[in-house]
N, C-alpha and C positions, 0 to 999 in steps of 0.2 A: 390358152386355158379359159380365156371369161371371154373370146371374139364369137361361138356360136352359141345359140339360144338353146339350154339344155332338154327343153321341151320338145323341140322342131329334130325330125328325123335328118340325117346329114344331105339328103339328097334333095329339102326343100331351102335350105338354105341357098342350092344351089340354082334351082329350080324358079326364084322367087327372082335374081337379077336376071337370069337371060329371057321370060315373061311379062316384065316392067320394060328392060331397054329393050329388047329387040323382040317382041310382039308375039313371039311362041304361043303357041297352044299349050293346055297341059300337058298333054301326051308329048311334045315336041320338048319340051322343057324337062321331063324327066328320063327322056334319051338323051337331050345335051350334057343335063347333070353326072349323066353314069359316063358319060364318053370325057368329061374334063375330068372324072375321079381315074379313068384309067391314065388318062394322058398326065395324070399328076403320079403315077406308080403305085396308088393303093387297089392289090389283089381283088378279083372278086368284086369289084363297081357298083354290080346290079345288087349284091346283097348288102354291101356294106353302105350303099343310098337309103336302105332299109332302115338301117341302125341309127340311136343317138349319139349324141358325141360322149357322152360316157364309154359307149362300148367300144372305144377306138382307143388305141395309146397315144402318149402323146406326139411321136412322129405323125402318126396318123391324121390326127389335129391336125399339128401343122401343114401338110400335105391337102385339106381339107380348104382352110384357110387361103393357100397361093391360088388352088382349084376357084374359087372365088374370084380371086384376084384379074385370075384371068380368064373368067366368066364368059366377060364383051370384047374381047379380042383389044387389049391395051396397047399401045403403040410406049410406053414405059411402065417399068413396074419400079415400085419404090419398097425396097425391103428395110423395113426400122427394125431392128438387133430380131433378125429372120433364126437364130440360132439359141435366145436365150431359153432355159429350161430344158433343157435335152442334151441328156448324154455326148459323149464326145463322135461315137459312132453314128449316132442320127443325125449329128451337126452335119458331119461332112454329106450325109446323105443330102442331106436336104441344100447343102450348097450345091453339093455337083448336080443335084435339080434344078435349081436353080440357072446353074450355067446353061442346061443344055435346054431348057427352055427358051433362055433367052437366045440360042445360037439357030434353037429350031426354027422359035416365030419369027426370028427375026427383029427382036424387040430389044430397049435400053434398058438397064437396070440401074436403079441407085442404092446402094449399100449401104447403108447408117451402121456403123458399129465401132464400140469399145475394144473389140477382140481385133489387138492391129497384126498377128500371124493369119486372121481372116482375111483384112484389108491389104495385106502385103501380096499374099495368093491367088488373092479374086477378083485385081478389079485392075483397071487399065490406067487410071488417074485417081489424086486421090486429094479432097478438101480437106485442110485440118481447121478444126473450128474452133474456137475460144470464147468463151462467156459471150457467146450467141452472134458471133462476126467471123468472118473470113478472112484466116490470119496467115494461109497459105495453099496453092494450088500447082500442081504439078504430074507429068509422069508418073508412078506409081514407083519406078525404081529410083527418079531423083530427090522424091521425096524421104526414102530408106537411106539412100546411099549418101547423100549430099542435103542434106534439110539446112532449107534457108533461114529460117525462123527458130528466135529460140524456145520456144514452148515446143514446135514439133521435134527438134534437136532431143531436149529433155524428155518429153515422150517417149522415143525412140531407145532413147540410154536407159531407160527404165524398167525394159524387156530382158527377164532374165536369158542369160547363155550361157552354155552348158559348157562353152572352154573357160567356164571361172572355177574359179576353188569353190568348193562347198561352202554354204551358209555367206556367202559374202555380199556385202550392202547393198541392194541397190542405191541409185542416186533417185533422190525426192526432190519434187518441186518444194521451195521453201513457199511459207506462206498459204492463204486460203485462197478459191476465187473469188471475185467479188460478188455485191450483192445488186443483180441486176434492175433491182427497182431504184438503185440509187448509184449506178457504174460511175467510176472515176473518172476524172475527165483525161482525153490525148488516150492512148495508146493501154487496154483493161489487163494487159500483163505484165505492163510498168513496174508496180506494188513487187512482183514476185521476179523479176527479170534481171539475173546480174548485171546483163551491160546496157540498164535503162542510163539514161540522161535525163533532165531538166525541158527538153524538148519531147521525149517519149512522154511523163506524165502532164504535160500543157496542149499537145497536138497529136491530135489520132492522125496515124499514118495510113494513107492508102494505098492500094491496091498499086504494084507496080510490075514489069517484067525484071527478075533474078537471071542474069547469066545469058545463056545463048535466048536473045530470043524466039529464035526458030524452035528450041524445044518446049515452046508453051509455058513457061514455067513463072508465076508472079507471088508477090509475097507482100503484105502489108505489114511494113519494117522500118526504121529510120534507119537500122543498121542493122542489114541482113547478114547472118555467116557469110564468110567467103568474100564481101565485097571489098576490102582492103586488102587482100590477094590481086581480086580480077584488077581492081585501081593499079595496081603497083607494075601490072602485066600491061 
């Protein structure tokens, strides 16, 4: 909604990066621009390069926007919540855009979202993040199926489903997050963590391998889910 300049018609937006990086002529730049607006799926290219971003909806937009993105031929694309503001039907459009861009050019994406039925469906691996640190890393189904960490554990439980009785509680993180200009010292989900200890709020824990090595999977924990199981084995 506020990423293109409501002045500039959509096709100089586009016009304006592949002329700066890669040396186009005008005329060349405003056939690149019509050829990334079709390769992004919006109808009609040459007319709609015409148009302001007013006269486009907001799939549109955002299909305008990745168009941009991948302007200079990116070697990674970094989508930050690529979904918010748009219907549930343009969501999905524009992820499975997403996907096949990325399968066509052959290029990596990284996913940033709050939406975890998004990040469950779309992505190959998955970081869960906490008051701004990496508090687990894995597989995309170890982290659903098996979450090492209790914050992604509690996350997880949080996701309503539909084999429960109607109206019934979710489970809540007790507690607020912290406040980053002044984080706690050891481990920043201590405060709200049932099975913290005296070492979780004195020692931040790093980064370590969780379970089979071979499946990639590490968790910064003093006491990861499941590790008094795998001990016992």
């Amino acid at each position: 909604m506020t990423s293109l300049n409501p002045v500039k018609k959509t096709g100089a937006h586009l016009a304006e990066s592949v002329r700066l990086h890669q040396g186009l002529s005008r005329a060349e730049a405003r056939e690149r621009a019509v050829e990334l607006l079709r390769q992004v799926g919006i109808p009609e290219p040459a007319r709609r390069a015409r148009q302001y971003p007013h006269e486009l909806s907001g799939g549109m937009r955002q299909r305008v926007v990745i168009a941009m993105a991948l302007a200079c031929g990116p070697r990674l694309l970094i989508a930050d919540e690529p979904t918010t503001a748009l219907d549930v039907t343009v969501q999905k459009q524009i992820l499975d855009l997403l996907q096949t861009l990325a399968r066509d050019l052959r290029m990596a994406t990284v996913l940033i979202s709050h939406d975890l039925a998004t990040v469950a469906g779309r992505t190959d691996r998955v970081a869960v993040m906490y008051a701004g640190r990496l508090v687990e890393y894995a597989p995309t189904p170890a982290v659903f199926e098996r979450p090492r960490h209790p914050y992604s554990s509690a996350l997880i439980a949080s996701i309503p489903r539909l084999d429960l009785p109607p109206h019934t509680l979710l489970p809540t993180i007790e507690g607020r997050p912290p406040d980053l200009l002044h984080p706690p010292p050891g481990c920043r989900f201590a405060p709200r963590c049932g099975a913290a200890t005296d070492r979780c709020t004195a020692q931040s824990p790093l980064a370590a391998y969780a379970g089979d090595r071979d499946a990639g999977g590490v968790v910064a924990c003093h006491h990861p889910l499941g590790a008094a199981e795998e001990a016992a084995v």
